[in-house]
One Martini backbone bead per residue (centre of mass of N, CA, C, O) as a GRO file, in nm:
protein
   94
    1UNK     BB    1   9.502  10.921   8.614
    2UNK     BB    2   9.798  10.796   8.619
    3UNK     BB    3   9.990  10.501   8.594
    4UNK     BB    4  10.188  10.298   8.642
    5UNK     BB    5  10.504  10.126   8.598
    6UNK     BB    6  10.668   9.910   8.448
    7UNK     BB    7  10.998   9.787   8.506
    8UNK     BB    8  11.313   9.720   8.417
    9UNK     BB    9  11.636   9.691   8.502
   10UNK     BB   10  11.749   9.887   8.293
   11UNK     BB   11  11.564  10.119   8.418
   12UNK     BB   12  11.656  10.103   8.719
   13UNK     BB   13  11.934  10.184   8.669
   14UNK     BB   14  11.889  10.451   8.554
   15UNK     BB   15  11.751  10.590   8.828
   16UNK     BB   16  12.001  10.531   9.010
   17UNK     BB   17  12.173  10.727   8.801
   18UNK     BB   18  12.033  10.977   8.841
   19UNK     BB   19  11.948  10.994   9.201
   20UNK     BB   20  11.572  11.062   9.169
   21UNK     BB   21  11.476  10.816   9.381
   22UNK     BB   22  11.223  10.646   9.577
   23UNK     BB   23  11.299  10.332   9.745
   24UNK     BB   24  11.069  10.078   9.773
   25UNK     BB   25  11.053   9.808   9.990
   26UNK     BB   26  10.765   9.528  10.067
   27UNK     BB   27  10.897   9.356  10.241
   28UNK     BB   28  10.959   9.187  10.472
   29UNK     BB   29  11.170   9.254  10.684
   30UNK     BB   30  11.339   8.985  10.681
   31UNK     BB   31  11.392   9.050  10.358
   32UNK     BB   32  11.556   9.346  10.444
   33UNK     BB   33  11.756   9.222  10.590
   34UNK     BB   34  11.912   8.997  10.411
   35UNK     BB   35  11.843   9.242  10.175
   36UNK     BB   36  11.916   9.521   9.923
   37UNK     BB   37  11.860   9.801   9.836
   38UNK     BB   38  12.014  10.074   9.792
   39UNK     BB   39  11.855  10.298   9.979
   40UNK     BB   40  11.603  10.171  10.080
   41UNK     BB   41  11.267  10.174  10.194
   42UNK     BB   42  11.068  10.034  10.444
   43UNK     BB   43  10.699   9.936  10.355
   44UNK     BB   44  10.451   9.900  10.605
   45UNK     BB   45  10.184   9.882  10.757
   46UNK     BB   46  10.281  10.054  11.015
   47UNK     BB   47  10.453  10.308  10.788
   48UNK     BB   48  10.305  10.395  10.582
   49UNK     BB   49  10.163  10.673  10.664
   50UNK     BB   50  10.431  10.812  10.715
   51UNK     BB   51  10.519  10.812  10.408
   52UNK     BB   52  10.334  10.941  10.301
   53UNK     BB   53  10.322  11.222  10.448
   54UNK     BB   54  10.639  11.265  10.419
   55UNK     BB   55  10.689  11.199  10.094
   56UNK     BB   56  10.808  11.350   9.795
   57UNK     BB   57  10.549  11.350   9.546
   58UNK     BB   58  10.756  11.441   9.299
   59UNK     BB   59  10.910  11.215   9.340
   60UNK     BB   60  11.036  10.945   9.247
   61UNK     BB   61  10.875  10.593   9.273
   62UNK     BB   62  11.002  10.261   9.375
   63UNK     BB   63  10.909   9.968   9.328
   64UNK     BB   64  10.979   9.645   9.540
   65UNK     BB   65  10.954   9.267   9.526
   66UNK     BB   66  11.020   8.996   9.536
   67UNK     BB   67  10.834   8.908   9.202
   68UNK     BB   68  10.649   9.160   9.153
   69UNK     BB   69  10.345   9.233   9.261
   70UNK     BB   70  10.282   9.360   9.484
   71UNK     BB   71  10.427   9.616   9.384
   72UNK     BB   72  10.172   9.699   9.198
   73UNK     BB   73   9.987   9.768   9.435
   74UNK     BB   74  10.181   9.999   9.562
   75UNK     BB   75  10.178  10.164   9.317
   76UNK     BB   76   9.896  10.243   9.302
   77UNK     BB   77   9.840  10.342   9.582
   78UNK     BB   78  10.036  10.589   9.540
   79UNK     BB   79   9.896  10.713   9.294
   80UNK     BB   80   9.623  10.748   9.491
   81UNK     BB   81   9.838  10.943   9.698
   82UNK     BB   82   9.976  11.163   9.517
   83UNK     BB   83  10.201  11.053   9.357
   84UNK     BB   84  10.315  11.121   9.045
   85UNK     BB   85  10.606  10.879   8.984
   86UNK     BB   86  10.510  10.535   8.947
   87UNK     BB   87  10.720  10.228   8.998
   88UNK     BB   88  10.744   9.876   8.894
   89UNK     BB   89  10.978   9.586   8.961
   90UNK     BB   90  11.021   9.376   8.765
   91UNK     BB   91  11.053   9.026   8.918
   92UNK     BB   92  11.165   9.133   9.159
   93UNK     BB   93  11.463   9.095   9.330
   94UNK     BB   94  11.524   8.797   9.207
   0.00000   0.00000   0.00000
């Protein structure tokens, strides 16, 4: 199995405009709640079962939190459940 990767912001703008890409934001309800990526699924404790099970594991997931790290850790998780190209977003959202 590969690893997911980390991207830069300028890799996360080229996905976000190529259009084939489901974004996963894993911060808290209320950091998700005071802003987020245009489109953006939040993804926590709660829905995560219903995430893995519902979304189409061919299409790109871009994983992304508050400063970087946690993001790292759902982006194995998903490549762990069998989503074929999941990418972390290096610095997360601030």
């Amino acid at each position: 199995m590969e690893p997911f990767e980390e991207i830069d912001i300028q890799k996360v703008r080229e996905l976000i405009d190529q259009g084939n890409v489901t974004i996963v934001d894993i911060r808290d309800t209320d950091f998700f709640e005071e802003g987020h990526m245009e489109g953006a699924v939040p993804v926590n404790d709660a829905n995560i079962e219903e995430f893995v099970n519902t979304t189409d594991k061919s299409k790109p997931v871009l994983c992304y939190c508050y400063v970087g790290f946690s993001s790292q850790n759902a982006a194995q998780y998903f490549k762990e459940q069998g989503f074929e190209v999941v990418y972390s977003m290096a610095g997360g959202f601030i």
